[in-house]
N, C-alpha and C positions, 0 to 999 in steps of 0.2 A: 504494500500500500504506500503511495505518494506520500512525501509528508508535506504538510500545509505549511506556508510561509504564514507571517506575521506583517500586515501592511497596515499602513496609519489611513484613517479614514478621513474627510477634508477635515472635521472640525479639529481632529487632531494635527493637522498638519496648519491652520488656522493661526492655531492654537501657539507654534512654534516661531509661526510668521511674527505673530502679533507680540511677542516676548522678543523678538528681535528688534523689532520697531521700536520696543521700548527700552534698549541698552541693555537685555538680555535678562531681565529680571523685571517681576509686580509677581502683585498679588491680584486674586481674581475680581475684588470689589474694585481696586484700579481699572482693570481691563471688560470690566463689564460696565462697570457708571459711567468712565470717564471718554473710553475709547468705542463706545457702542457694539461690544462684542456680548454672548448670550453664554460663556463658558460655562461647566459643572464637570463638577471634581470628579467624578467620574471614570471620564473618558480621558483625563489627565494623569488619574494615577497609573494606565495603564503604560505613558509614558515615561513615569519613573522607575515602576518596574522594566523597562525598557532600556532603562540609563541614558535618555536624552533629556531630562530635567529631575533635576532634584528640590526638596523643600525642607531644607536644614534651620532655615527661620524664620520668626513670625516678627510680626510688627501689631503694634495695637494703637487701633484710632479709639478716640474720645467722641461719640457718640451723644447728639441732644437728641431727651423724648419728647416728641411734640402731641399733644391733645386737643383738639380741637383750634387748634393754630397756638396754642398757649405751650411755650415750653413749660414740661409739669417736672424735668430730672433730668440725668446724663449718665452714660452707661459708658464701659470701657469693652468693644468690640476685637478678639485678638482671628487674625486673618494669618495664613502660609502665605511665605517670599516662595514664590516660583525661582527657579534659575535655570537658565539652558547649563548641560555640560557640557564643557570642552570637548569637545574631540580633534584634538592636535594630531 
């Protein structure tokens, strides 16, 4: 029996475009609010199992809750740094 290759599907390939564009590293709230991308973690970690990106750290935004247009508090949100790996 043939063995099946392993191929990136667009979003994943998207995915690696769109990490480039942005000096090789974000995180997915960067790359979805700011850059109009739809990414989930998903189909991302299949990439790191992969070894074409890793997610060694995180960053956390500070977050306002708003209620009826009234800020009512503020949360501290912690999000994964994407990073493409080298391949030299």
């Amino acid at each position: 029996m043939a063995q099946k290759t392993w191929e990136m599907n667009e979003n994943q390939k998207a995915f690696l475009n769109a990490l480039k564009e942005n000096g090789g590293k974000a995180t997915l709230f960067e790359l979805n609010r700011f850059k109009g991308y739809n990414f989930k973690s998903g189909s991302i970690n299949v990439l790191i199992n992969k070894g074409y990106v890793k997610a060694e750290d995180e960053v956390t935004y500070d977050c306002d809750v708003v209620y009826n247009g009234v800020k009512v508090g503020s949360v501290k949100k912690t999000a994964k740094v994407y990073e493409l790996v080298s391949n030299d």
